[in-house]
N, C-alpha and C positions, 0 to 999 in steps of 0.2 A: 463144836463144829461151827464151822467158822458161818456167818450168813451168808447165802450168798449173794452177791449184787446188781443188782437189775437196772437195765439201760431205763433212764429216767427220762419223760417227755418233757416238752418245755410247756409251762405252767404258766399262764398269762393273769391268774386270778392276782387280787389285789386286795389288802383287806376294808371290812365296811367303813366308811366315812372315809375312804382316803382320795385325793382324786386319781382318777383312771380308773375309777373299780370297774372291777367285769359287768358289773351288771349296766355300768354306765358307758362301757366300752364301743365306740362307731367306728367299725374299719371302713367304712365305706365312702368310695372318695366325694370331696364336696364338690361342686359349681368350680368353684375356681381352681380345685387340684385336677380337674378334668385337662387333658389337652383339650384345644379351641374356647377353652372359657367359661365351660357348663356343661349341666346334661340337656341332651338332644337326646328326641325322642326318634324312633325310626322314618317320619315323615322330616327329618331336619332341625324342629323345633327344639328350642329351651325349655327344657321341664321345669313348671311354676312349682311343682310340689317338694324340687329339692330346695330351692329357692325357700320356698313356706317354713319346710324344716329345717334349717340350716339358719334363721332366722329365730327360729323357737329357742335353742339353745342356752345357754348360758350367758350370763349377762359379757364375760369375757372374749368367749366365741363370737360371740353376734356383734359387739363390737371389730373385732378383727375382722371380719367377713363382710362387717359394711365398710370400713376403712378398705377396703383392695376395690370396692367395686367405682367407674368413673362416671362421674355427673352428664347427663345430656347436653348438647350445645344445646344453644338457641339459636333462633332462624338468624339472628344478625352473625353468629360465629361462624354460621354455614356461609354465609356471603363472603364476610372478609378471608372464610381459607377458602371458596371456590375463586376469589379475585384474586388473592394470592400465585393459586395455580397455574390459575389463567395465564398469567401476568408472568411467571417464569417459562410457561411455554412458551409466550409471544416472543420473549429475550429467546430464546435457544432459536424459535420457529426468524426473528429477524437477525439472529447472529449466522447464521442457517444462509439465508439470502442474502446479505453481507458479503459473507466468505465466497458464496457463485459468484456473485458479482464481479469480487475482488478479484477472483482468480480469470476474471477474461480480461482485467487491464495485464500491460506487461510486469513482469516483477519489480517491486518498489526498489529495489536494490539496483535496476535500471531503468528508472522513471528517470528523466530528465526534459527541464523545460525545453520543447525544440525552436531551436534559431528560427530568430524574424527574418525574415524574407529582406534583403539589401534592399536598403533607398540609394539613387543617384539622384546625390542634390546639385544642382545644376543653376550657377551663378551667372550673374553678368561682371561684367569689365571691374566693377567696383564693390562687389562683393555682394550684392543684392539675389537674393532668391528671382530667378526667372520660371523656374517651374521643377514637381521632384519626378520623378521617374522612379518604375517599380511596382511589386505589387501592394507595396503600403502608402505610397503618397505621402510619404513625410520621413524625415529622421528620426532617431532615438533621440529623446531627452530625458535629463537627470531631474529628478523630482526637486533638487534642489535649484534647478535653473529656474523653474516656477512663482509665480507669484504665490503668496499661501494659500489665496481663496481661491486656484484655480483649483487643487485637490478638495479641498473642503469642500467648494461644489458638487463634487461626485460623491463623498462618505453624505454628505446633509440627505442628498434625496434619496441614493440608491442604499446606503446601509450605515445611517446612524451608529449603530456599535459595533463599528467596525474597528475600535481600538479595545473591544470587551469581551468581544467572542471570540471562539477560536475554531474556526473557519464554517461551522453552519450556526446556524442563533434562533433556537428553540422562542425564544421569549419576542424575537424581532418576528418571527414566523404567526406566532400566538396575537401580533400586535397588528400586524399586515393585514392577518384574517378580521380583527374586529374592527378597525379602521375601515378596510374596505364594504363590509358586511355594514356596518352604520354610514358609510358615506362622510367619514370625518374627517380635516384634517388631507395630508397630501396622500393619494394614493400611491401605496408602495407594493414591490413586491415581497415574496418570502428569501429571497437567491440573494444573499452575501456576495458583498465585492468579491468575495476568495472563491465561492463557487463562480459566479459568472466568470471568471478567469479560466478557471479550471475548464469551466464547456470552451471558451473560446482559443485555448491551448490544447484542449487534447480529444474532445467531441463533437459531434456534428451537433446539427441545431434539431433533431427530430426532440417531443416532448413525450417520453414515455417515461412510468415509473423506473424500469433499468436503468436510463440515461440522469436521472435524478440520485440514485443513490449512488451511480458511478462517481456522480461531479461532486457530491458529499464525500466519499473516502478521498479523492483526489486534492478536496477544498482542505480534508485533514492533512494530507499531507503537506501541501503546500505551507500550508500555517508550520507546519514542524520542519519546514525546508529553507522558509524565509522569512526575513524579520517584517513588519505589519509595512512601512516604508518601501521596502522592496517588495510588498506585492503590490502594494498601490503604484511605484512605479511602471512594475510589469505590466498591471491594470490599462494604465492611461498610455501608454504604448502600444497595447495590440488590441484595444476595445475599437469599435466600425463606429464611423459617424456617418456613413452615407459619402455617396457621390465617392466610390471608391476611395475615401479616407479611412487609412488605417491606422490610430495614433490619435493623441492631442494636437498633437504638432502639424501633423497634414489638416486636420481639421479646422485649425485655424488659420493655416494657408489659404484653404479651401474656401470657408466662409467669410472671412474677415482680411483676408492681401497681408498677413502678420504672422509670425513668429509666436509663440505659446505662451513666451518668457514678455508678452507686449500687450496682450488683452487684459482689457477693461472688466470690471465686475460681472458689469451685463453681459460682458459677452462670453463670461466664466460660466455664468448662469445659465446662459442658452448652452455651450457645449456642455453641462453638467447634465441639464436635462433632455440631450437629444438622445443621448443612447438609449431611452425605451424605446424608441421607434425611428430610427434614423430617418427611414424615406419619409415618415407623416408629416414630420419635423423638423425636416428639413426647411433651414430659414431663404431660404432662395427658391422654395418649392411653396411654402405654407408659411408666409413670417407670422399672420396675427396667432396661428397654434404654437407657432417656436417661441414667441413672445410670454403666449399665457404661460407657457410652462418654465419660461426663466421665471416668468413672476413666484410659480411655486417656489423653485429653488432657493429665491432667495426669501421668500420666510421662513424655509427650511434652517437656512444660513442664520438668519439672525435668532429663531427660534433654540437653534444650538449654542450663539455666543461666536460664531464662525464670520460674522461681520455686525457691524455697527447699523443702529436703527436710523444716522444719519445716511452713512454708505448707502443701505438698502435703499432709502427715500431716493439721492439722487440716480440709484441705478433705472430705479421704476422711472422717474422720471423721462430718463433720457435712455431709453431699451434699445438695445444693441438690433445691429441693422447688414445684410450682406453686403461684400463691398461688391462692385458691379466691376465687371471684366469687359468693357465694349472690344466688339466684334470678335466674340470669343476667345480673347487672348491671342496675341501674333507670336507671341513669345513663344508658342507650342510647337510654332514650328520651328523656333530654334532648336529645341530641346528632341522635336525626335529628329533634326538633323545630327546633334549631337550623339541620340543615340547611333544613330545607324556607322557614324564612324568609330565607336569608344570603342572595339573589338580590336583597331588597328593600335591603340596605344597601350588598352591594360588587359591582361588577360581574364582567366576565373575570378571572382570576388565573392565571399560572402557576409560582409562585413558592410554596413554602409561606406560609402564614398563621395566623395565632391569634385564635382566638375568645375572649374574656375575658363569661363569663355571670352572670347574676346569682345561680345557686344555691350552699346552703349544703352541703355535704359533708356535715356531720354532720346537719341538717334530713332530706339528702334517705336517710341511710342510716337515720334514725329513722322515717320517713313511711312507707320500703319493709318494716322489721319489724313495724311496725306493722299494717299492712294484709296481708302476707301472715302473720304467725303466727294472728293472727285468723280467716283464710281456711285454714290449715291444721289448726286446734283446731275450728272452728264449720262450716268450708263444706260438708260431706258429709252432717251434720246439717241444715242448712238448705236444701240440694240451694242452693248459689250457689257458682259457679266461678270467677267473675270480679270484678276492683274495679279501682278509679282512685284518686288523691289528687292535689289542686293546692293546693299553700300557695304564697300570694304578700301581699307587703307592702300595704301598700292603697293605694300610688302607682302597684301594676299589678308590682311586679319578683317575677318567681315563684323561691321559695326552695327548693320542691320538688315535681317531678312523678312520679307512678306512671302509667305509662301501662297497668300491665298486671298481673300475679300472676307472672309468671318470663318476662324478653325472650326467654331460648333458646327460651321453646316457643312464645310470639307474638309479634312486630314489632307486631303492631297496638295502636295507642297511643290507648285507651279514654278518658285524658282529653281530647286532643284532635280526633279526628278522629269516635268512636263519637257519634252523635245519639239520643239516648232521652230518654223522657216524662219531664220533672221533676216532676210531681203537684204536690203542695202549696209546693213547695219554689219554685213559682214566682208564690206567694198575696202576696209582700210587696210586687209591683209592680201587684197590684189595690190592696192598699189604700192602697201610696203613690198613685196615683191619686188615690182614695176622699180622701185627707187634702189631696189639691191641690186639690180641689174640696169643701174647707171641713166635713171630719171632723175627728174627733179621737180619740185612742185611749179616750176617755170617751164619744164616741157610741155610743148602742145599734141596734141592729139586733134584728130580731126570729128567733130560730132555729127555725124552722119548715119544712115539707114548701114546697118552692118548684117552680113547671112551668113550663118556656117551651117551647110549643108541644106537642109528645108525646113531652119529655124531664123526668126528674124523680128529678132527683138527691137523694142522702141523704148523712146522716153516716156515717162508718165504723163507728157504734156503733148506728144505723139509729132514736138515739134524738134527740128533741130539749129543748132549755133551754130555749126559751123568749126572752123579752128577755135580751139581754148585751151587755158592751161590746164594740167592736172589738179592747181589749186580749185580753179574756178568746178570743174569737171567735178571734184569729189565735193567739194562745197554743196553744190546744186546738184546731185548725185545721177549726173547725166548716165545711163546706162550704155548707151553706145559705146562712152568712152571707157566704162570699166571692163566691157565683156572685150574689146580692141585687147584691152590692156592684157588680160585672162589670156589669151588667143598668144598674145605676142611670148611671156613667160612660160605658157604653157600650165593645164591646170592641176598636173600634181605638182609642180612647184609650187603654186596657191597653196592645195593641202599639205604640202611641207611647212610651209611658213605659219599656218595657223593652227599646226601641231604643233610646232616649234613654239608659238607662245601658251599651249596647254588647250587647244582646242582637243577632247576626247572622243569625243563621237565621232561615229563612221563621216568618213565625208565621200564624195563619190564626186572622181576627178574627171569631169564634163565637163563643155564651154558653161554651162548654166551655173556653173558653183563660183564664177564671179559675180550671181547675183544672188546669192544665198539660198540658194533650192535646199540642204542639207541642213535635216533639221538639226538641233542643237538646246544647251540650256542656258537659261540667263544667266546661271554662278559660272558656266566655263566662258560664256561672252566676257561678262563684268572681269574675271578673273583674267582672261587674255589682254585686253586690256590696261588691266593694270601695269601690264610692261611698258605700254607708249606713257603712263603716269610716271613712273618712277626713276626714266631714266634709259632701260633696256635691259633690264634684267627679268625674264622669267619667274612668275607666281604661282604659288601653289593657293587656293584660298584655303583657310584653317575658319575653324572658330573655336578649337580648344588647344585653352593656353596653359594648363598644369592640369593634374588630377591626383586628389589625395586621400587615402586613407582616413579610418573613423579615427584613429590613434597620431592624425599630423602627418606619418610619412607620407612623402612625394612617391608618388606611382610613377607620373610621369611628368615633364616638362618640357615646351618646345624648343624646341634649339633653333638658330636662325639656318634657315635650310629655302631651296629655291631651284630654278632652271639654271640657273647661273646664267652670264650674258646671252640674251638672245638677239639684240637687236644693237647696233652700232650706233654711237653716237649721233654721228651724222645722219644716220636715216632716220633715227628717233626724234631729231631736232625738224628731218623733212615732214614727214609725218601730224607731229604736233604742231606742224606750222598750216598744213593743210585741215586739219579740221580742226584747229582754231577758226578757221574763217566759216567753217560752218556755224558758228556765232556769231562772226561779224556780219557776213550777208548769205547766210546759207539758209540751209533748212530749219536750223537750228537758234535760228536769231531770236526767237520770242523766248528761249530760255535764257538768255543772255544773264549775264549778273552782273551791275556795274561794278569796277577797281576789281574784279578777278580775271587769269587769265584762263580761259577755260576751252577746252578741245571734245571733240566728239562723234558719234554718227548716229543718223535717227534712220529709220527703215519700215518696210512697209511691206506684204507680199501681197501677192496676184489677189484682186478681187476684195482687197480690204481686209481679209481675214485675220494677219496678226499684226501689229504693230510694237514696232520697239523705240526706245531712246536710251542709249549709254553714252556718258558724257563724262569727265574729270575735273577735276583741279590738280596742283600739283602735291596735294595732303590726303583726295576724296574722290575714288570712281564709283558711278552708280548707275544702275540700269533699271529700267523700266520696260515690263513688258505688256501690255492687254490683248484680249481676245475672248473666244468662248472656247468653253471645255470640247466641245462636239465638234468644234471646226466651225460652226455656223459663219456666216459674215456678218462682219459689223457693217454700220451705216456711216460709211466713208470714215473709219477713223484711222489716222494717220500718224507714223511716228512724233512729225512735228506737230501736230495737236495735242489731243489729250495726253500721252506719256510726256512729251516736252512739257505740259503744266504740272503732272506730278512731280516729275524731278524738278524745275524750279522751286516748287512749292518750298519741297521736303530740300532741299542744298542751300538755299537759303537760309533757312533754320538753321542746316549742321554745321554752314559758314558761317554765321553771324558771332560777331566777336573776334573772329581769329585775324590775324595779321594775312593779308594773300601772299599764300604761295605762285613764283614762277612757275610756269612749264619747264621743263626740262628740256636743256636744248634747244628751246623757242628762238632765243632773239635774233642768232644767224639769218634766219631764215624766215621772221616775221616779214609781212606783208606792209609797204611802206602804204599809207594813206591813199587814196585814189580821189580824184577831180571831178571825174567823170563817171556814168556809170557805168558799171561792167558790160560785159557782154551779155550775163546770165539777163541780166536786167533792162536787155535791152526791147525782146520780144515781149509777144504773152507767155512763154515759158516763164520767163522770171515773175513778169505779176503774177503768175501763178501758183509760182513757188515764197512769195510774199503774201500771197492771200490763206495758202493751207501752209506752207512750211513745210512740203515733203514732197517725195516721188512715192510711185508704186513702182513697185518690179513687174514686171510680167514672169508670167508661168512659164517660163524657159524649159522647153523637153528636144531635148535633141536628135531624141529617139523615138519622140510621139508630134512633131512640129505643131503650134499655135501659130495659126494667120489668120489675117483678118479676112475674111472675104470679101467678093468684089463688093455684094450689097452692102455688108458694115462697112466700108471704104467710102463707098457713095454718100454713105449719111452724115450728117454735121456729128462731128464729136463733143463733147464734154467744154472743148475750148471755144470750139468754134460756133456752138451756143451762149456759152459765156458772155465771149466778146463781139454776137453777130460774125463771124467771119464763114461765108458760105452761103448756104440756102438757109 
C-alpha cells in the first residue's frame, strides 16, 4: 500500500557549523532595514539597544552595518552648507526682485533710446555760433569730432573701467566704497558711465533701491545694445552741466564762447568734472571749486596714461577760466527773434537744425557797446534806463539788433516788440506824402501858430519863422509846418503812405499822426525807412537767410522778395534831399560823418519821454531808440542828443573802411552851398536847435485839446529864460 503523502511545511533549519543555522538565525529587522533609518522607540527615539546588538555580531555583519552608517559634520561643515543655502536663496530671493523690477520697465523687445530734444543752432552772417535754442543748448556731436582727452576726461573721474565692465562694475563699486571710506585718492561714485546714462535716458532722478536696480538691468542692456563708443557718445550728448546745458557741446558754449571739438585740456577737465554737481561747480558760479576739481581730473588723466605729466603741469598751470558775456549777450535777442519767426519758414522738426542769419558779429558787438557805454556814462544823469538799436541793409537784412541794455536782466526785446510814440521821427512820411502830391523840398510853407478845432500845437522852441521851405521846415522839424502839411493831404493819406512803406501798427488818422502820436516799433521805423535808402522800393526786414537740416538739406532759403516800388524816383531823390540837410544844419548835425552822404530824422515826444534817431547811408539804416520801460520821463533827452551820439558812435565803426556810398536820388535835388544863414538860424529857434539838436512834439489830442493857459503863457518859457527874453 502505497504511503501516503503528506503536505510538507517549509523547513528553515540549517545544519550545525554551516552559516544561517537556525540556532544562529535573526529575522528581526536591523537600524538600517527599518524605514526612517532605525528603531524608534514610541516617544520617537532611536533605540541604543538595537544599535548595541547589531554591533555585537559578527565580525562581517558589524562591519557592513558600520560601513552604511554617515559620519557627523563638524561645526565648520554646518557653516559652509548653511552659507550655501543662504546664498542660493539670496540668488532665487534677488532673481525674484530682478524679474518685479524688470517687469515695470517697458518690454526689452521695445526699449529704445528716445530722441534728444532738437537744438536750433543759430548762426551769424559768417557762420559763427550766435546762440542755440531748445531744450538742450547745444547740438549733437560725433565722439569722433572730439579732441581724445575730452572723453577721457569723463571715463578717468567718473568710471575708470569703463572699457572692462559691462555696464555695472562690481570691483569699481568695491573700490568706490574703500577709497571713499579711507578718504584716498579721488572720490568716486559706484554708477557706471552706462548706468548714469541709463537714469538720465529713461528715470527720474529720485535715489531709491527700485530706481538702482532698474538703471542696472537697463545699464545691461544698453551695454548689449551698443558698442562702449556709442554709449560714451550717447553719454556726452545728453549728460546736464548746468545753466540749462544739455550735451558737451552746449556746455562748452556755455562756459568757454567755443565749440567742443576747440577746448583746451583744462577746460576738458573742468567739463569732466562738473557733472557731479553741475550747479556747485559751476565755473561762472564757484570757479576756485570748478578749478579744484579739474585739478582732480587731471591726475585722474595722467594717473590712467590718458595725458602726459607734461600736459597735466601746463594745464594746472594755466586752469581754465569762464569766458564773460558782457551785458548778458545781445545776441539773445537775435536769436529769440529768430525764434519767434522760424514757424513762418519750417514747419515740425525733430531733428536738430541750423539757422544761417543775416547778422554781423562785429556790427552786432559794436551796436551793443555802443548803446550801453553811453547808457552807462549818461543814463543816471538823464534819469533813461532803457534803449534799442536796429541796423539793417536797406534790402531789409538786419545786421544788428539791441533789443535791450543787458538780456540777463530783461528778455524783453525793446526793438521789436515795445511800441512807443515816434514824434517827429515819423514827419518824413507827411512830407513824402506832401511831395506825392506835387511839393517839393523848395515849397514854402508858412510857420506859424496853426488850430484845428481846440488843438493848437507849437514848435519846441514855442517860437515861429515865418515863410520856409520844406527843406529847411523838415530839417529843423518845425511842427507847424508838418501838421499844415498833414491837414493839407489829409491824414489817412499819411497812414497810406507809411503803410505803403511797411509801417504795421494800428495808426489812427488824426491831425495829430503828423506828429507821431501812434505808437510803433523801431524794426517797422528802421525797416520803412529803408525804402528812402535804397532807392524806392519797399522792405520787408528779415534776419533768416537759410535754414538746414542735421543731414545738409536746405529747409529753407530766402529768395529776393519785397513791397516792390513804393516810392518814385523823384520823390525819393526829394526826400533824401530833405533830410540830408538834417546833417548839414538840422537836428541832426552833431551826427554828421565826414565824405558820407547821409539822410535821416531824429524825434522826440511830449514831455521828453521817448526819444529817437534813424538815420542811413546809401549801404546802412539804423535807428536808435531810449526811454523807460514804465513810461517815466527822461531829464530832457532828446533825439539829437544821446541817440544821435549812439548812432554816430556805432556807424562809424560799421562805415570805417568802406568806400561811401551815394544817396539815391540825391544830386537832382541837393542843396547848393548857402552864404548866408538860413532862416532856421536866424532867431533863438535855431540857436536852439544848435545847442540840443531837436524838437519835442507836443501831445497833440484832438479830441482831449492841450493849451497852455493864460498863467503858463504869462510866464517866461524855457527860451525865454535861456536868452533873457521877457520878465
Amino acid at each position: 500500500m502505497a504511503q501516503k503523502r503528506g503536505r510538507s511545511e517549509p523547513n528553515f533549519d540549517v545544519p550545525e557549523g554551516q552559516p544561517g543555522r537556525r540556532g544562529d538565525l535573526d529575522l528581526r529587522l536591523s537600524r538600517e532595514d527599518r524605514a526612517g533609518g532605525g528603531d524608534t522607540r514610541s516617544d520617537g527615539r532611536v533605540s541604543r539597544q538595537t544599535g548595541k546588538r547589531s554591533a555585537s555580531r559578527g565580525n562581517s555583519q558589524g562591519r557592513g552595518a558600520s560601513a552604511k552608517r554617515k559620519p557627523r559634520r563638524s561645526w565648520i561643515g554646518r557653516i559652509v552648507y548653511g552659507g550655501v543655502v543662504l546664498g542660493l536663496w539670496a540668488v532665487i530671493g534677488l532673481a525674484g526682485l530682478i524679474a518685479y523690477h524688470a517687469s515695470q520697465l517697458p518690454p526689452i523687445d521695445q526699449l529704445a533710446v528716445p530722441k534728444r530734444p532738437p537744438n536750433i543752432a543759430i548762426l551769424a552772417s559768417d557762420g559763427s555760433l550766435l546762440a542755440n535754442r531748445g531744450e538742450t543748448g547745444g547740438r549733437v556731436v560725433s565722439i569722433k569730432e572730439l579732441p581724445p582727452y575730452l572723453p577721457r576726461a569723463f571715463v578717468a573721474i567718473e568710471d575708470r573701467r569703463f572699457y572692462q565692465h559691462f555696464g555695472v562694475d562690481p570691483v569699481g563699486i568695491l573700490r568706490a566704497i574703500g577709497q571713499n571710506l579711507t578718504r584716498r585718492g579721488v572720490a568716486q561714485g559706484g554708477s557706471t558711465l552706462t548706468q548714469q546714462l541709463a537714469k538720465n535716458l529713461f528715470l527720474t532722478q529720485e535715489r531709491t533701491a527700485s530706481r538702482k536696480i532698474q538703471e542696472a538691468i537697463l545699464a545691461l542692456w544698453l551695454e548689449h545694445k551698443y558698442t562702449k563708443d556709442e554709449i560714451l557718445e550717447l553719454y556726452l550728448n545728453r549728460v546736464y552741466f548746468g545753466a540749462g546745458a544739455y550735451g558737451v557741446e552746449a556746455a562748452a558754449q556755455r562756459y568757454f564762447g567755443k565749440p567742443a571739438k576747440d577746448v583746451s585740456l583744462a577746460q576738458a577737465a573742468m567739463l569732466g568734472g562738473l557733472v557731479q554737481a553741475p550747479s556747485r561747480l559751476a565755473p561762472n558760479r564757484n570757479l576756485p571749486a570748478a578749478q579744484a576739481r579739474a585739478a582732480q581730473v587731471l591726475a585722474a588723466m595722467q594717473e590712467l596714461g590718458f595725458a602726459s605729466a607734461q600736459d597735466v603741469k601746463v594745464a594746472l598751470a594755466q586752469p581754465a577760466r569762464p569766458a564773460s558775456v558782457r551785458g548778458g549777450g545781445s545776441a539773445n535777442y537775435v536769436a529769440d527773434l529768430v525764434m519767434d519767426v522760424l514757424d513762418d519758414y519750417v514747419g515740425k522738426f525733430d531733428t536738430d537744425i541750423t539757422v544761417q542769419t543775416t547778422v554781423d558779429t562785429s556790427l552786432q558787438a559794436t551796436a551793443e557797446r555802443a548803446l550801453v557805454d553811453e547808457l552807462n556814462k549818461q543814463g543816471a544823469r538823464y534819469n533813461v534806463a532803457q534803449g534799442a538799436l536796429v541796423s539793417m541793409r536797406p534790402d531789409g537784412a538786419i545786421r544788428a539788433l539791441i533789443g535791450g541794455r543787458d538780456y540777463a536782466q530783461s528778455q524783453f526785446n525793446r526793438a521789436t516788440t515795445a511800441k512807443r510814440q515816434p514824434g517827429s521821427s515819423f514827419k518824413p512820411f507827411v512830407y513824402l506824402t506832401a511831395v506825392e502830391h506835387g511839393a517839393t523840398p523848395d515849397t514854402v510853407r508858412d510857420d506859424a501858430p496853426v488850430k484845428i478845432g481846440n488843438w493848437a500845437p507849437e514848435n519846441y522852441s514855442h517860437r515861429y519863422e515865418g515863410p520856409v521851405t520844406l527843406r529847411t521846415a523838415l530839417a529843423h522839424s518845425l511842427n507847424t509846418v508838418a501838421v499844415r502839411l498833414g491837414q493839407e493831404v489829409g491824414p489817412k493819406a499819411v497812414v497810406q503812405t507809411a503803410q505803403r512803406l511797411g509801417i504795421t501798427s494800428p495808426l489812427q488818422a488824426n491831425g495829430s499822426i503828423a506828429l507821431g502820436t501812434s505808437e510803433v516799433t523801431l524794426l517797422e521805423m528802421v525797416g520803412a525807412y529803408g525804402a528812402f535808402a535804397n532807392g524806392g522800393t519797399g522792405v520787408i526786414p528779415y534776419v533768416v537767410a537759410s535754414v538746414k537740416g542735421s543731414d545738409g538739406k536746405v529747409l529753407y532759403k530766402r529768395a529776393d522778395s519785397g513791397l516792390g516800388r513804393v516810392i518814385s524816383p523823384d520823390a525819393d531823390g526829394m526826400m533824401n534831399a530833405m533830410m540830408h540837410e538834417v546833417f548839414v544844419s538840422g537836428t541832426g548835425k552833431k551826427a554828421d560823418i565826414p565824405g558820407w552822404d547821409l539822410a535821416g530824422k531824429s524825434g522826440t515826444t511830449q514831455d521828453y519821454r521817448d526819444a529817437w534817431f534813424i538815420g542811413f547811408s546809401g549801404s546802412l539804416v539804423t535807428g536808435v531808440w531810449l526811454g523807460n520801460d514804465d513810461g517815466e520821463l527822461t531829464k530832457k533827452v532828446t533825439g539829437g542828443n544821446l541817440p544821435a551820439d549812439i548812432w554816430k558812435t556805432y556807424m562809424v565803426q560799421a562805415l570805417k573802411g568802406q568806400t561811401p556810398v551815394p544817396l539815391p536820388n540825391l544830386n537832382r535835388w541837393r542843396k547848393a552851398p548857402e552864404t548866408t544863414a538860413s532862416v532856421a538860424n536866424a532867431g533863438p529857434a535855431g540857436i536852439l536847435n544848435q545847442i540840443f539838436g531837436d524838437d519835442v512834439a507836443p501831445a497833440p489830442q484832438p479830441e482831449a485839446p492841450v493849451r497852455r493857459t493864460r498863467q503858463q503863457r504869462a510866464e517866461p518859457n524855457f527860451i525865454e529864460k535861456l536868452f533873457g527874453i521877457g520878465e
